[in-house]
N, C-alpha and C positions, 0 to 999 in steps of 0.2 A: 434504605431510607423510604421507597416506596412501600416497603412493608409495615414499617411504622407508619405511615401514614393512613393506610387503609384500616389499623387499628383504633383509629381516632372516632369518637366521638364526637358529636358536641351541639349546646343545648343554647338556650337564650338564657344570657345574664340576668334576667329579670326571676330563673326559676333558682338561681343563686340566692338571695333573698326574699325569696318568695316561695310556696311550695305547694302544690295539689294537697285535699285532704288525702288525711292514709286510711279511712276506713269510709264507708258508705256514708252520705248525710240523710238529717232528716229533711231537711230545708232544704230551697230550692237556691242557696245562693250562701256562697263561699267567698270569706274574705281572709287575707293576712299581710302584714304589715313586718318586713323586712328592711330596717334602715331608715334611707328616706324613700323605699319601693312600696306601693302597696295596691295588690293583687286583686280582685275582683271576678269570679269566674260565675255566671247565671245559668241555671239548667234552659237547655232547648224544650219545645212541648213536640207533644208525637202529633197526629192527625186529628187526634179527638181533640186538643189542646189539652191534654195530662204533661205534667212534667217529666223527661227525659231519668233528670239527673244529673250530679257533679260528677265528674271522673273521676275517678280515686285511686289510690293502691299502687303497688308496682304493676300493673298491666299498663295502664294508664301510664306510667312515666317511660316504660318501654319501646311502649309504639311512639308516644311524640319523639322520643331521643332520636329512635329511629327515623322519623321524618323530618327534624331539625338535620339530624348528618349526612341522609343521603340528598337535602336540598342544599347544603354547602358543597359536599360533595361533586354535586354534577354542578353546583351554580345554576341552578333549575327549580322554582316553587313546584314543577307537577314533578311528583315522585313514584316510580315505577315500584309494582308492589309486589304479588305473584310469590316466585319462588325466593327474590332475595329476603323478603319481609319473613317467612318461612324461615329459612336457615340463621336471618337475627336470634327468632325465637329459640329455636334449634339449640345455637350458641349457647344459650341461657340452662339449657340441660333440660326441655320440658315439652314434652309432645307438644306436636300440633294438633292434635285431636283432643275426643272428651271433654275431659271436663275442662282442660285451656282453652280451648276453643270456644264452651260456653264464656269464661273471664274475660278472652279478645273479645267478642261479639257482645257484649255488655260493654264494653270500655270506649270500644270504635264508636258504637253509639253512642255512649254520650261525647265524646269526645266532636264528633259529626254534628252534633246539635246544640252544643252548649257556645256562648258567648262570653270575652273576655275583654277584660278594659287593666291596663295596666297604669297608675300614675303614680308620677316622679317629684319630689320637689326638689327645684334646682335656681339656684340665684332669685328664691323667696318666689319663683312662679310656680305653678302646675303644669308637668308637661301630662298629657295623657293620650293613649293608645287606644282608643276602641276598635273592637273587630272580634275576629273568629281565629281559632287554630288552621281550619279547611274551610277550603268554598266545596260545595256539594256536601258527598259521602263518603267515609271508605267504603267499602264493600266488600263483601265476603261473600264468596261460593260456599265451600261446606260440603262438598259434592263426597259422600262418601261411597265406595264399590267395594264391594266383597271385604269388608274388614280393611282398607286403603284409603286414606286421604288423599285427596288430587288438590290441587293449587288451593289453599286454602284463601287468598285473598285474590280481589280480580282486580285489574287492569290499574288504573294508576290513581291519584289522590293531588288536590293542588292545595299548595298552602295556600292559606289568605293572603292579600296583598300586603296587609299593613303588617302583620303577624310577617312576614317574609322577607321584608323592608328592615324593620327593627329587628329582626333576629341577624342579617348581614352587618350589621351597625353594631350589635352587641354578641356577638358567638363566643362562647364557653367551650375550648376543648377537653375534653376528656378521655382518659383512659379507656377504651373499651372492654379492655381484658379487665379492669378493675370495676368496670358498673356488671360484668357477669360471674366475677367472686363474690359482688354481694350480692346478687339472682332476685329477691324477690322481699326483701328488707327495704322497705321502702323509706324509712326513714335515715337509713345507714346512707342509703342514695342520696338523701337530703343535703347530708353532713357531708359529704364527697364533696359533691357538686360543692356546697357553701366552704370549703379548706381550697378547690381547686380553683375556686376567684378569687378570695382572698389572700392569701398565705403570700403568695410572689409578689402581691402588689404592696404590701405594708414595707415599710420606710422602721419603722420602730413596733416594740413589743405593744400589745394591742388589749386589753382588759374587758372581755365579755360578761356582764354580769348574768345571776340566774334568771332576774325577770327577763332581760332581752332574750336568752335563749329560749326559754319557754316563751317569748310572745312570735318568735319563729318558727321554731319546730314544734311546738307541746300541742297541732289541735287536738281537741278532747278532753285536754288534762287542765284542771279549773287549778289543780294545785301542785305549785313547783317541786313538791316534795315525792311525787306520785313518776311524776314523769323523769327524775333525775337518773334512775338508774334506767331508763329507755333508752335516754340521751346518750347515757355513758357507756353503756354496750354498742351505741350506735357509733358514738365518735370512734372508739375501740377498733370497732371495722374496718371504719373510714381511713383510719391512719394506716393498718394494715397494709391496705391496697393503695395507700400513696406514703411512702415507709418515711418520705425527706418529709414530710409534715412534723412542725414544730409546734408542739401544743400541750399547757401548762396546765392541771386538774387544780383545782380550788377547792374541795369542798364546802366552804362556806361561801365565798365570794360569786364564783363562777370561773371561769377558764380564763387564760390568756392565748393569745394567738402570736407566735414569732416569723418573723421575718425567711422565706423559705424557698428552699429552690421550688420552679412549676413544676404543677403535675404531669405535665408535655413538655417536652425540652423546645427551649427558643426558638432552636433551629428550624425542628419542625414546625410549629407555629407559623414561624416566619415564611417558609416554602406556602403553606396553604394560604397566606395573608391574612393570619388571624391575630 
C-alpha cells in the first residue's frame, strides 16, 4: 500500500477543466474556460519590466505536478527540491542537463513570475481565486564540472497561500507511472488529468460535444476540424494509461463519457484524505 501511495500524483482540480497553453504565446495573458471553471494565467515582467511569459508545454505541467504532490505529500506549501525534483525528471526518461535544463529554467521562470486567478460559478455567484503558483522563485544552480551535473535545483520553493489552500480543498490524484508513459504530450496529459476527475464521479453516460471539447483542449486551433485528430490520438493515450476509462468516439457529435472505476483506487484515496 505504501508503495502505491508514493506512486501518486496529484494536481488541482481546477487544471482538470482548465489547462496551461501547449505551445509558447504571443500575448502576455492566457485564458480558458472549462465547464463553469475558467482560468486566467498573466505573464510576470523581469526587472526591466519586459514580460516573463505564460508557462507552457509539458515542462511546465511537470514541475507544477511535481510541487502540487510533494505539497500534499508532506502536508507542507514549502517543497524541498534538490535531488528529488532531479529524479522526478529523471523518471520521465530525460537528462537533467542540456538542452532540459535550458526547458526547466525557462519554465521555472515563468512559472516564478507569472499570476493566476481562477473563477467558479457556483449558486449564480462568482467565486474567485487570485494569487500565484509560488511566493519567491524556484531556483536553479546548473553548476556544471567536468562534463557532471551536481544538484540541479537549489534549496526549497513555497507555494502560495491561496494556490495552497484551494489546491487541499480540491486535489486530483493521479497515476504517476501513467503522467510518465505519456512523458512529454502535453495534451494527452490534459485528457488524463480531465478522464481522472471526471469518469468516477458521473452518476449516468455523459455527452461531450465537439465545440466544448475544442473550447478545452483545442488552444490554437480556431477550427474543430484541425484539432480532432490531436484530440483523438490524445484521448487514445489517455485511455491507455487509465485502461478502466469508459469513453464513446462520435465522429460527428463529439464523445461520451461513462460512468467508471477511479484512476486511483478508493482505498488509497481514502488513506491520503483525498
Amino acid at each position: 500500500m505504501c508503495e502505491e501511495e508514493s506512486r501518486l500524483g496529484i494536481t488541482h482540480a481546477g487544471f482538470a477543466m482548465t489547462s496551461l497553453p501547449h505551445k509558447r504565446l504571443d500575448g502576455p495573458l492566457w485564458r480558458r474556460v472549462g465547464g463553469s471553471t475558467t482560468l486566467l494565467i498573466e505573464s510576470g515582467r523581469d526587472v526591466q519590466g519586459s514580460f516573463v511569459g505564460v508557462p507552457y508545454g509539458s515542462m511546465a505541467r511537470l514541475i507544477l505536478l511535481y510541487l502540487q504532490t510533494e505539497a500534499i505529500r508532506t502536508n507542507n506549501p514549502e517543497v524541498d527540491l534538490g535531488r528529488s525534483m532531479n529524479s522526478w525528471i529523471s523518471r520521465m526518461s530525460m537528462s537533467v542537463g542540456g538542452r532540459t535544463y535550458q526547458l526547466v529554467r525557462e519554465q521555472a521562470r515563468r512559472i516564478s513570475a507569472c499570476r493566476l486567478t481562477f473563477l467558479t460559478a457556483a449558486a449564480g455567484a462568482e467565486q474567485r481565486l487570485n494569487g500565484a503558483f509560488v511566493r519567491g522563485a524556484i531556483s536553479l544552480a546548473g553548476v556544471q564540472s567536468e562534463g557532471r551535473q551536481t544538484a540541479l535545483w537549489e534549496e526549497r520553493v513555497r507555494l502560495d497561500e491561496g494556490f495552497w489552500a484551494s489546491l487541499r480543498e480540491h486535489p486530483v490524484p493521479v497515476r504517476e507511472e501513467a503522467i510518465f508513459a505519456i512523458g512529454t504530450r502535453s495534451m494527452a496529459m490534459d485528457v488524463y488529468i480531465w478522464l481522472a476527475y471526471r469518469l468516477h464521479a458521473l452518476s449516468k453516460p455523459t455527452p461531450i460535444t465537439w465545440t466544448a471539447v475544442q473550447g478545452q483542449f483545442a488552444g490554437g486551433y480556431k477550427d474543430a476540424r484541425f484539432m480532432r485528430p490531436v484530440f483523438l490520438d490524445a484521448l487514445q493515450l489517455a485511455m491507455a494509461v487509465y485502461p478502466e476509462a469508459r469513453v464513446e468516439i462520435d465522429g460527428k457529435r463529439g464523445i461520451t463519457l461513462y460512468p467508471s472505476p477511479p484512476a486511483v483506487p478508493r482505498l488509497i484515496a481514502k488513506r491520503l484524505g483525498l
